[in-house]
N, C-alpha and C positions, 0 to 999 in steps of 0.2 A: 303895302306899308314899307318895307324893305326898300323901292327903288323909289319911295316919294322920300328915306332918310336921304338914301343915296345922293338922290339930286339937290336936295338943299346942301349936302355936303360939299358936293362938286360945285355948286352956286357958290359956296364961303371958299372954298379954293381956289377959285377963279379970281376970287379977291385977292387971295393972296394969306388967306386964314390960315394959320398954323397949325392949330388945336382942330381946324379940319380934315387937314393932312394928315395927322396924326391918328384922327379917328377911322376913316379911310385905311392908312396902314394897319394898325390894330386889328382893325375889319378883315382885311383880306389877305395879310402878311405871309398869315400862316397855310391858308388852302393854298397861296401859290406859292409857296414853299415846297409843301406836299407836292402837287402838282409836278414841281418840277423837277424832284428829286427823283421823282417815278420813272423821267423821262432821260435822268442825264447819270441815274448810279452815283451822283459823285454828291455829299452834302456840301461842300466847299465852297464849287460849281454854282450853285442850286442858291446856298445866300447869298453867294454877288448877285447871280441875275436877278435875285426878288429884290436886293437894294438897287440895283440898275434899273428895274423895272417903276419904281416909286421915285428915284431920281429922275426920273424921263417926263413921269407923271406932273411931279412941280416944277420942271422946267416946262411943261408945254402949258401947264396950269391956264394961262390966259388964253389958250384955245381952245379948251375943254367945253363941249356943249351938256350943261346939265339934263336936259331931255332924254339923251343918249345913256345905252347900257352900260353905267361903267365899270362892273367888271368882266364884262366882255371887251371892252376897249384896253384895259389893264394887261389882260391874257392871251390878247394880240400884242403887245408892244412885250409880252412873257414870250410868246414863241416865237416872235421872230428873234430874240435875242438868244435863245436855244437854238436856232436852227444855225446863228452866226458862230456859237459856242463850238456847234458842231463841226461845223465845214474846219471850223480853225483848229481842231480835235485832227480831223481824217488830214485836212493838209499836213500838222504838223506830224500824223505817223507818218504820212507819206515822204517827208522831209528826212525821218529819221530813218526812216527804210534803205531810203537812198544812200544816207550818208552811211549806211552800217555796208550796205553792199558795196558803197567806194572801197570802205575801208579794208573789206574781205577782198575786194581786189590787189588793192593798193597792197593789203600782207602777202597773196599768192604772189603777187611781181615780186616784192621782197621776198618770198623763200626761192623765187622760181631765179633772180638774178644771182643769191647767194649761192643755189646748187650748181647754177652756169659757170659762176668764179669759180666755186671747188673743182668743178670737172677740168676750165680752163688751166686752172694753175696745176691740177691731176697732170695733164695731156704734158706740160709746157715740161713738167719733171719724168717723165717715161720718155719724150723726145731726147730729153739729154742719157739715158742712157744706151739710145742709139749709136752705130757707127758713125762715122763723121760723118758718110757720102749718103747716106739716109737721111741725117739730121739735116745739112745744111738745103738735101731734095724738098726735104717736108717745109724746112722756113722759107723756101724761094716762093714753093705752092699756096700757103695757106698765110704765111707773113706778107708778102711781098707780092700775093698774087698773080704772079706769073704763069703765063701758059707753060704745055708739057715742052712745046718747040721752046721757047724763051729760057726754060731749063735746061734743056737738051744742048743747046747751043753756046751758053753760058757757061758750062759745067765740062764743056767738050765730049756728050756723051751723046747716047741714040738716043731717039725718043724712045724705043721701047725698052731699055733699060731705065728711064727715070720713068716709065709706067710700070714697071717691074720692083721698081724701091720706094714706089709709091703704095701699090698693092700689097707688100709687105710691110709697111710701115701702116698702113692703112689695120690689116688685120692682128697685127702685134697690139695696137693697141685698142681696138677694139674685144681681145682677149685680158687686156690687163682691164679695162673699163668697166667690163658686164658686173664685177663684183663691187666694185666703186660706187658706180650709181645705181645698184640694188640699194645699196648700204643709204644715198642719198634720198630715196625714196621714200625709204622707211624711218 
């Protein structure tokens, strides 16, 4: 009785019957509601797809075969629209996953360049309270890039004396640092 309403409905449908449309929805609105709300947690979700699902229905209206089960037919063009719902669900965590881990990157480079500044501009004010012949050692090596000979030669000294005011310039501030970037760590 049920799929001989069925198909005369689907027959006025076809036609383009409204008041069979309507009966059809009425009919089966709400088990695929239900249905789909089981499947998707969200009731929001769950109303577009059942109006998506009956919009699809009168747009294809003139290819509908009244013979056919139609709401089997209904609950296929239902789960494929949940399974689209879905994919676009896991994309979009995926999307925002991503974008949250740039950002936790993007913040470690911002604290990790800002602790490099502090230490850089640290080093740049313990260099100046250097002797001169330390200070201008340390800007030739690490400013100016210069080899030990290139200093040595420069400066008119030995290489193993501007490795010797390298060495102490080296661990002087290494001793003022350790409590510095404790301090930036924490």
């Amino acid at each position: 009785m049920q799929n001989i309403d069925d198909n005369l409905l689907v027959s006025k449908l076809k036609e383009g019957n409204k008041l069979a449309f309507e009966q059809l929805y009425n009919k089966y609105s709400g088990k695929l509601y239900n249905s789909i709300s089981l499947l998707l947690y969200n009731k929001s979700n769950a109303k577009d797809i059942t109006q998506s699902s009956f919009l699809i229905i009168w747009e294809k209206r003139e290819t509908l075969d009244p013979e056919r089960n139609f709401p089997a037919y209904l609950y296929t063009i239902a789960r494929n629209l949940v399974y689209k719902e879905t994919e676009r669900l896991i994309l979009n965590n995926k999307f925002m996953e991503s974008r949250l881990h740039d950002n936790e990157l993007y913040d470690e480079n911002i604290v990790e360049n800002l602790n490099n500044s502090h230490i850089e501009t640290r080093i740049n004010e313990l260099v100046k309270e250097l002797p001169p012949i330390p200070q201008e050692i340390f800007k030739l090596k690490n400013v100016n890039e210069l080899s030990v000979n290139e200093i040595a030669a420069r400066m008119d000294l030995t290489e193993r004396s501007v490795e010797a005011h390298l060495y102490r310039t080296m661990k002087f501030l290494k001793e003022k640092l350790r409590n510095f970037i404790a301090i930036l760590i924490l």
